[in-house]
C-alpha positions as CSV (number, residue, x, y, z in Angstrom):
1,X,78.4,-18.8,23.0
2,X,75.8,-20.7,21.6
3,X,74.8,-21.6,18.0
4,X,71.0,-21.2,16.7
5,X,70.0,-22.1,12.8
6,X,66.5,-20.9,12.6
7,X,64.5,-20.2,9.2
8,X,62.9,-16.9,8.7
9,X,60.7,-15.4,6.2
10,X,63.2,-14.0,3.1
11,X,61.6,-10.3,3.6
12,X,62.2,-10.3,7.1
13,X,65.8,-11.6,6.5
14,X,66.5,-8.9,4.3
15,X,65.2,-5.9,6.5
16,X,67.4,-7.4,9.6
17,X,70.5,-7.3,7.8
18,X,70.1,-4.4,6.3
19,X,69.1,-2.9,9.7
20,X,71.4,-4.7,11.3
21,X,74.5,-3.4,8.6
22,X,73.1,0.4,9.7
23,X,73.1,0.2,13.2
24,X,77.0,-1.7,13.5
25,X,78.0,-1.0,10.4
26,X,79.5,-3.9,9.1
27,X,81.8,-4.5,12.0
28,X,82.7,-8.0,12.4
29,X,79.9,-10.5,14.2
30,X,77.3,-7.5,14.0
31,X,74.5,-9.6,12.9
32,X,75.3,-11.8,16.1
33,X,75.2,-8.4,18.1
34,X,71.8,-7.4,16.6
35,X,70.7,-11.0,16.8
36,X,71.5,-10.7,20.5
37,X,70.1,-7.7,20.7
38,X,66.7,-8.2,19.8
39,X,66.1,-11.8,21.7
40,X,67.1,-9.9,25.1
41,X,64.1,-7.5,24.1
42,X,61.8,-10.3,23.2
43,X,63.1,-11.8,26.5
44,X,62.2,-8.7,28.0
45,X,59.6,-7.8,26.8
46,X,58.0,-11.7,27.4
47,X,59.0,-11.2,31.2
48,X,57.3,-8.2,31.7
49,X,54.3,-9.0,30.4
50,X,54.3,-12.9,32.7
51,X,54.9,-10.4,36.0
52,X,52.0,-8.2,34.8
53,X,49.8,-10.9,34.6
54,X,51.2,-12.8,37.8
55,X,50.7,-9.3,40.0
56,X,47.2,-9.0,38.5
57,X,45.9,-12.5,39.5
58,X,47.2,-11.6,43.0
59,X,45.0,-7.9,42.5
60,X,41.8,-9.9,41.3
61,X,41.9,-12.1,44.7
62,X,42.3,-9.5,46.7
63,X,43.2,-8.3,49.9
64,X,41.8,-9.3,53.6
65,X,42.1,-5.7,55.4
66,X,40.6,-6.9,58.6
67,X,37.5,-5.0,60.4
68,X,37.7,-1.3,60.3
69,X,38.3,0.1,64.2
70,X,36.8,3.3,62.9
71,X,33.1,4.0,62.2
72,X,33.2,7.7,60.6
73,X,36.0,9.5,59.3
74,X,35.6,11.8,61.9
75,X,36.5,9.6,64.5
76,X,39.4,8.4,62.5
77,X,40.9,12.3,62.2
78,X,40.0,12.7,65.3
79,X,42.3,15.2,67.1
């Protein structure tokens, strides 16, 4: 387990816990759990969106297809 001491806005703190005392209700380490929870959805979310932009750079170069052995789409359906 690690330890984090981070500073946060005093309205923001408030809403968490109080969130936080809803969803686990008051069981013991639930602001750790809720903690937890949202950093693996920031993580997520932050992961999705670097693949996203990684798979669209490969998109925006494109693709070499090679020459086309067909001239008309009849030929190609040829049958």
């Amino acid at each position: 387990m690690g330890t984090i001491t981070i500073n946060i806005n005093d309205d923001i703190e408030k809403q968490f816990r109080t969130l936080a005392h809803e969803v686990y209700n008051d069981k013991k380490g639930y602001l750790g759990k809720a903690v937890t929870c949202a950093l693996q959805k920031w993580i997520d979310e932050v992961t999705q969106r670097q693949i996203a932009e990684r798979e669209l750079k490969i998109l925006d170069k494109g693709f070499d297809m090679g020459k086309l052995k067909f001239t008309s789409r009849e030929e190609l359906y040829e049958r």
